[in-house]
C-alpha positions in Angstrom: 74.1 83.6 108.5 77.2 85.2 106.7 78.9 87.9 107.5 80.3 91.0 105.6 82.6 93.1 107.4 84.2 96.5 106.5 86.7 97.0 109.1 89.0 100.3 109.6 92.1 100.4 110.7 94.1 103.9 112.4 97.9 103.7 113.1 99.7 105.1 116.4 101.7 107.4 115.4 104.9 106.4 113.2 103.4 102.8 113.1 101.9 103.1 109.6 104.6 100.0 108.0 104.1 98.1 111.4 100.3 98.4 111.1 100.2 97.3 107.4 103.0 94.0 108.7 100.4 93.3 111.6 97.7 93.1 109.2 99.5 91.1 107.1 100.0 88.4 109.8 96.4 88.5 111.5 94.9 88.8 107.6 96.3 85.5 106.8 94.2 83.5 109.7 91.2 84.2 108.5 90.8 81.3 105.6 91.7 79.2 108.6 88.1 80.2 110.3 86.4 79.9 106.7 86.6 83.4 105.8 88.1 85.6 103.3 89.5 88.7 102.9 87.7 90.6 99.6 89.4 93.7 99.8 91.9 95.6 101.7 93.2 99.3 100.6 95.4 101.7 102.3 94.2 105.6 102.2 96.8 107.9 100.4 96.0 110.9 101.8 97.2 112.0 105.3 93.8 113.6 106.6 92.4 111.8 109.4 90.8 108.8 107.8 91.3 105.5 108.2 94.9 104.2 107.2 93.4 100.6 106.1 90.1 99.6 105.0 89.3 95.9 104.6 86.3 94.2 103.3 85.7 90.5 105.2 83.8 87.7 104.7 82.8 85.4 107.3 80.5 82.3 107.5 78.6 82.9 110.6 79.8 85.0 113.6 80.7 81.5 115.0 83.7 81.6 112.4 84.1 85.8 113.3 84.7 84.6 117.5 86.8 81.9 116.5 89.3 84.2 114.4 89.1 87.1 117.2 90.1 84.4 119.6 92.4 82.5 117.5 95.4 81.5 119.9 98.4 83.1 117.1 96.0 86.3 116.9 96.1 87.0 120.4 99.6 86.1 120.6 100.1 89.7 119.0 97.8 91.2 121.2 100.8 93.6 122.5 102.1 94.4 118.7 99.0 95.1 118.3 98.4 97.6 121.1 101.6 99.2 120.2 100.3 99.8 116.0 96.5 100.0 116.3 95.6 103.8 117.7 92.0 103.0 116.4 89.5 100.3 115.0 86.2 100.4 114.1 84.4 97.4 112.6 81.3 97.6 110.6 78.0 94.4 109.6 77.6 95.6 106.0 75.8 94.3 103.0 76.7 94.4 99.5 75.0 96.9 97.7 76.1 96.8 93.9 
């Protein structure tokens, strides 16, 4: 069954560029699982939102363990500790 994903993304503090690089990187691995990356914004206020939002799409969570597993993902498992305060991801469905 396919996925939608809205996942939101929180830099450390003075990480905000570093983040937004990080994503870049890990973003570009997901065509590799069969996925795709609808949307991705960045929040221009500095309240306490989200920095990032991104809307995924993934096959089947099959193709959602292989990407959070992928070997070059996990290879910036300490860039991302060091950029990511917070994440939350979200199962969503399309509305309009």
């Amino acid at each position: 069954m396919a996925l939608e994903l809205c996942v939101l993304l929180w830099a450390s503090d003075g990480n905000e560029e570093r983040l937004s690089e990080y994503e870049d990187i890990v973003l570009a691995l997901v065509p590799k699982h069969g996925g795709k990356v609808v949307s991705r914004v960045r929040s221009l206020s500095d309240g306490d939102g989200p920095l990032e939002v991104q809307v995924i799409h993934m096959p089947d969570d099959a193709a959602l363990q292989a990407y959070m597993g992928d070997p070059e993902r996990l290879a910036l498992a300490g860039v991302h500790r060091e950029v990511v305060a917070r994440t939350e991801l979200l199962k969503v469905r399309t509305i309009v």
